[in-house]
C-alpha positions in Angstrom: -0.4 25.1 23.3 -1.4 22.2 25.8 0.8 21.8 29.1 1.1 18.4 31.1 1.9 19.3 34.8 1.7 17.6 37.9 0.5 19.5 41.3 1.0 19.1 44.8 -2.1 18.4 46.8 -2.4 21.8 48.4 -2.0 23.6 45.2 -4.5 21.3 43.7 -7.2 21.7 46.5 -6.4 25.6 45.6 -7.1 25.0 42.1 -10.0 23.0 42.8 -11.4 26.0 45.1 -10.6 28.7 42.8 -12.9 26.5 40.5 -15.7 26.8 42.1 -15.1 29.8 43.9 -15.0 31.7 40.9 -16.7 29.4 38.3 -13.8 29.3 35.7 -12.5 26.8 34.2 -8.3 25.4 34.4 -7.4 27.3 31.0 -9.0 30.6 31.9 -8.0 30.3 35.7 -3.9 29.9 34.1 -4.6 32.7 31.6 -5.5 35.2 34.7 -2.4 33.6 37.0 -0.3 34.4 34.0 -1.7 37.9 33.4 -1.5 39.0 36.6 2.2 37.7 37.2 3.0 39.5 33.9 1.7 42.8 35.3 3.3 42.8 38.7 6.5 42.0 37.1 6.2 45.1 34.9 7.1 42.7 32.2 6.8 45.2 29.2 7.3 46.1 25.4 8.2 49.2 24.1 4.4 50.6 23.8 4.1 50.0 27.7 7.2 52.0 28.9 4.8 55.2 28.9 2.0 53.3 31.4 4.8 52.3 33.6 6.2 56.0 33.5 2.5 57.3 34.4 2.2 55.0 37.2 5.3 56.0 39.0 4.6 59.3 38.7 7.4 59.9 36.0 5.7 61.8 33.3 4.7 65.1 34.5 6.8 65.6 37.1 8.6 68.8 36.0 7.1 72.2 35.3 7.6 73.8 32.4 6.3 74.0 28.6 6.9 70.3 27.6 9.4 71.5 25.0 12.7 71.1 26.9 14.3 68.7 24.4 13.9 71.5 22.0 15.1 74.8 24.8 16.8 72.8 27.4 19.9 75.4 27.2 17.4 78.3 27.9 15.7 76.4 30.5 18.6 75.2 32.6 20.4 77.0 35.2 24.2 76.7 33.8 25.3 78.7 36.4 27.3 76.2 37.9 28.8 74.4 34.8 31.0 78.0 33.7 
């Protein structure tokens, strides 16, 4: 895909900086903007719902055999609920 874009000056010194800086060229220097904007946005698909869950502590966060889907009613205090 090719993309025509006009930049301020500042953002084109920054460009120009990163450049040289880093020694990569505009595609590759776009391709890691992009990444990394994708990855703070937690912009995911369905495979990456269990690496979000691991980073915010989510998965493994109760105690207990790992079946509770299948023994939930044994599991849980009803107590309340009768």
């Amino acid at each position: 895909m090719q993309i025509n874009t006009e930049l301020d000056t500042q953002h084109y010194e920054k460009l120009q900086q990163l450049q040289r800086i880093m020694g990569k060229n505009l595609r590759t220097l776009l391709e890691l903007a992009i990444d990394d904007l994708y990855a703070r946005h937690n912009v995911s698909v369905g495979h990456d719902a269990l690496t979000i869950l691991q980073k915010n502590n989510f998965i493994g966060c109760l105690h207990g055999d790992g079946k509770l889907s299948q023994n939930y009613k044994q599991e849980l205090d009803w107590s309340g609920k009768l």
